[in-house]
C-alpha positions as CSV (number, residue, x, y, z in Angstrom):
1,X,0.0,0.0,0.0
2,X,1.3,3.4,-1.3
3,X,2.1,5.5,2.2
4,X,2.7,8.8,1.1
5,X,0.1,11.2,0.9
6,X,2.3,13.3,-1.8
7,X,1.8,10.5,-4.2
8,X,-1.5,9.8,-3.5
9,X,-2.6,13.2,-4.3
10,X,-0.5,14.0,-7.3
11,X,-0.9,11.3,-9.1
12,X,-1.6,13.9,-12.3
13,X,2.2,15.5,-11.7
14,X,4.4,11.8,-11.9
15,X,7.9,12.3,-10.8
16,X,10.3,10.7,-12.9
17,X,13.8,10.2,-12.2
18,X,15.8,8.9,-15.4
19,X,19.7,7.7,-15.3
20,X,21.5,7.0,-18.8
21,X,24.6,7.5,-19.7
22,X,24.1,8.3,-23.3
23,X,22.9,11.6,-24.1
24,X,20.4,11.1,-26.8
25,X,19.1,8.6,-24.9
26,X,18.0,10.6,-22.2
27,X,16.7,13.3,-24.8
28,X,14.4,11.0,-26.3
29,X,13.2,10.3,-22.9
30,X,12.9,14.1,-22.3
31,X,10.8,14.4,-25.6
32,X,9.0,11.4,-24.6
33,X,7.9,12.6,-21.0
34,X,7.5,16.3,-22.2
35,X,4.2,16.0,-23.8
36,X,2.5,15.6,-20.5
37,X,-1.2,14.7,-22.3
38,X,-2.2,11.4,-23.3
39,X,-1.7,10.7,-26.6
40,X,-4.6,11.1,-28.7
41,X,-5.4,7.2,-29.2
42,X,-5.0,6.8,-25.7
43,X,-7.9,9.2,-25.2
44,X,-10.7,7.8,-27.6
45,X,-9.7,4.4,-25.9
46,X,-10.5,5.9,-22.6
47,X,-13.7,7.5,-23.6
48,X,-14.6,4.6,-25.6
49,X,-14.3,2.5,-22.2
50,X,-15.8,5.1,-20.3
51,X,-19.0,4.8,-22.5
52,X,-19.0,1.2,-22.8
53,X,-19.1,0.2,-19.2
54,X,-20.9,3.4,-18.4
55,X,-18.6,5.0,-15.9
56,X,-19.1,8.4,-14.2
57,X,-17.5,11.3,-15.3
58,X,-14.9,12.1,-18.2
59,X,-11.9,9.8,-19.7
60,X,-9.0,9.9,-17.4
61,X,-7.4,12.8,-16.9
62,X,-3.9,13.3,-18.5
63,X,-0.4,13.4,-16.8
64,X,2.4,15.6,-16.4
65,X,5.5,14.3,-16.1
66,X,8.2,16.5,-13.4
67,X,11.2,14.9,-15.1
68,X,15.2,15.0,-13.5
69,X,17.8,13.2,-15.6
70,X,21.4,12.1,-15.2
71,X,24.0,10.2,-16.6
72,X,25.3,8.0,-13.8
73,X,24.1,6.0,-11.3
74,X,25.9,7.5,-8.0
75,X,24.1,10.7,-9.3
76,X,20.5,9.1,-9.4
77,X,21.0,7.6,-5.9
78,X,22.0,11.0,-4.9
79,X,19.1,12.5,-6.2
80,X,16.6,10.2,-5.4
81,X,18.1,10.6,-1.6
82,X,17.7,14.6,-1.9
83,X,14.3,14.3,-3.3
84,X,13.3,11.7,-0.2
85,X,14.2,13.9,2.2
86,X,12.8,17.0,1.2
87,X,9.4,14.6,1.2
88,X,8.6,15.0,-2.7
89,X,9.9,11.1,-3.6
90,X,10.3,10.3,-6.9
91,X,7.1,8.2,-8.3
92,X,9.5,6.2,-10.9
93,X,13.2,5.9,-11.0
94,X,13.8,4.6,-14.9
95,X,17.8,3.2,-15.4
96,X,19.9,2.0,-17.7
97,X,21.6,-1.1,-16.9
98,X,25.0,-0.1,-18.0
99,X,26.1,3.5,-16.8
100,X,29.9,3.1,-17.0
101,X,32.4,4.3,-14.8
102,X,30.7,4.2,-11.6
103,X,28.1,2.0,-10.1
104,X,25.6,0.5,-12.4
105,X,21.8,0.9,-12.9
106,X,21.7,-2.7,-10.8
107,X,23.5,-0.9,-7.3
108,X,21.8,2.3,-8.3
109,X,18.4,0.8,-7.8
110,X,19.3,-1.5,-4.8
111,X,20.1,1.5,-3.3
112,X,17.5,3.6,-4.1
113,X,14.8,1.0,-3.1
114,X,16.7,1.1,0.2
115,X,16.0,4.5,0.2
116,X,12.3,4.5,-0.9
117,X,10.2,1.4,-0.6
118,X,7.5,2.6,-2.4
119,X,9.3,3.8,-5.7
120,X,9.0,1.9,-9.2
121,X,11.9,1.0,-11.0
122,X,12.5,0.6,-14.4
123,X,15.1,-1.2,-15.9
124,X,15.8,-0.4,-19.3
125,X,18.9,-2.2,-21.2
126,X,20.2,-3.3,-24.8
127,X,22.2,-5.8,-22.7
128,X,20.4,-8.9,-21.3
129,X,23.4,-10.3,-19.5
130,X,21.2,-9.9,-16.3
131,X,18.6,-12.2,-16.1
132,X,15.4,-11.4,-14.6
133,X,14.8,-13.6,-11.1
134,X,18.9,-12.0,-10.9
135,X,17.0,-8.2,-10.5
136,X,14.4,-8.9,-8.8
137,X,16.6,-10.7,-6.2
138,X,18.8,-7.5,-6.0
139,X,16.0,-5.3,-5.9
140,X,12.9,-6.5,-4.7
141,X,10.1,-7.0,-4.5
142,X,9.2,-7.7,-8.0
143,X,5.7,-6.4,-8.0
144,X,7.3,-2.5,-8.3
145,X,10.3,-3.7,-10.3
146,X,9.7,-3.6,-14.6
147,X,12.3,-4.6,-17.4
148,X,12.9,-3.2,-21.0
149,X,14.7,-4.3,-23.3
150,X,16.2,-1.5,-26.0
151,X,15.2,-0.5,-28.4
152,X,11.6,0.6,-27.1
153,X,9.3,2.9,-27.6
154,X,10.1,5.9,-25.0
155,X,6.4,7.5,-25.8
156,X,5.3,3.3,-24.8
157,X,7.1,3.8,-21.8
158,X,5.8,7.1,-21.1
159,X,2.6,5.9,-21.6
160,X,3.1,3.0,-19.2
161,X,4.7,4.7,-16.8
162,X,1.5,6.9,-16.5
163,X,-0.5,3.7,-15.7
164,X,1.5,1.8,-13.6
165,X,1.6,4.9,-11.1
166,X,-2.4,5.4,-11.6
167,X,-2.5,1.9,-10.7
168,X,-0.6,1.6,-7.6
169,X,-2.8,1.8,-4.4
């Protein structure tokens, strides 16, 4: 069960922490994230739903994403920690696997579930050298823990990222 009231209540602002080290990378996740509204098929689906199974009120409301990027993992824990204690958590913390030199995306998100429980964590990677039970292990439990594999869709991901906060209690 989701704890903080912060979340609960702003579930329309999702903060997103993002770690890559490549720089067009994290662009395209800026662009991604940036649009804030539901994509336009996303929309009719909602509606669509909303008048099939006759549900009160309007489609569901769109998102804006409060987005901080970096390129290494030390630097993500760091800011995750900053961003826990000044009580505005992040709702998502998305990394890359491989973030050379430093710690890894791995460490990076065993220590910021350490930090915050209640955080999701992505995994995105064009390396599979990690298997999946191996991440889950390291940074439980699986139930907020997601894996991509590259390349992918950032809007997809911004897209699912929107849900999977709406959907956590």
């Amino acid at each position: 069960m989701n704890t903080n009231p912060e979340r609960v209540d702003a579930r329309k602002d999702i903060r997103v922490l993002i770690a890559d080290d490549d720089e067009t990378i994290l662009e395209c996740y800026r662009k991604a994230f940036s649009g804030g509204e539901r994509p336009a098929h996303r929309l009719a689906l909602d509606t669509l739903e909303a008048e099939l199974f006759e549900t009160p009120g309007e489609a569901a409301p769109s998102v804006h994403f409060s987005v901080v990027a970096c390129s290494q993992g030390r630097e993500a824990v760091d800011l995750a920690a900053a961003a826990t204690r000044a009580g505005r958590p992040f709702d998502v913390v998305i990394l890359d696997v491989r973030m050379p030199p430093g710690i890894d995306g791995v460490e990076a998100g065993r220590q910021i579930r350490r930090l915050d429980p209640e955080v999701e964590i992505v995994f995105v990677t064009g390396y599979s050298d990690i298997p999946r039970d191996e991440l889950e292990r390291r940074v439980p439990p699986p139930l907020k823990l997601h894996y991509f594999n590259k390349p992918i869709s950032f809007l997809r991901l911004a897209e699912d990222v929107a849900d999977m906060v709406q959907a956590s209690p």
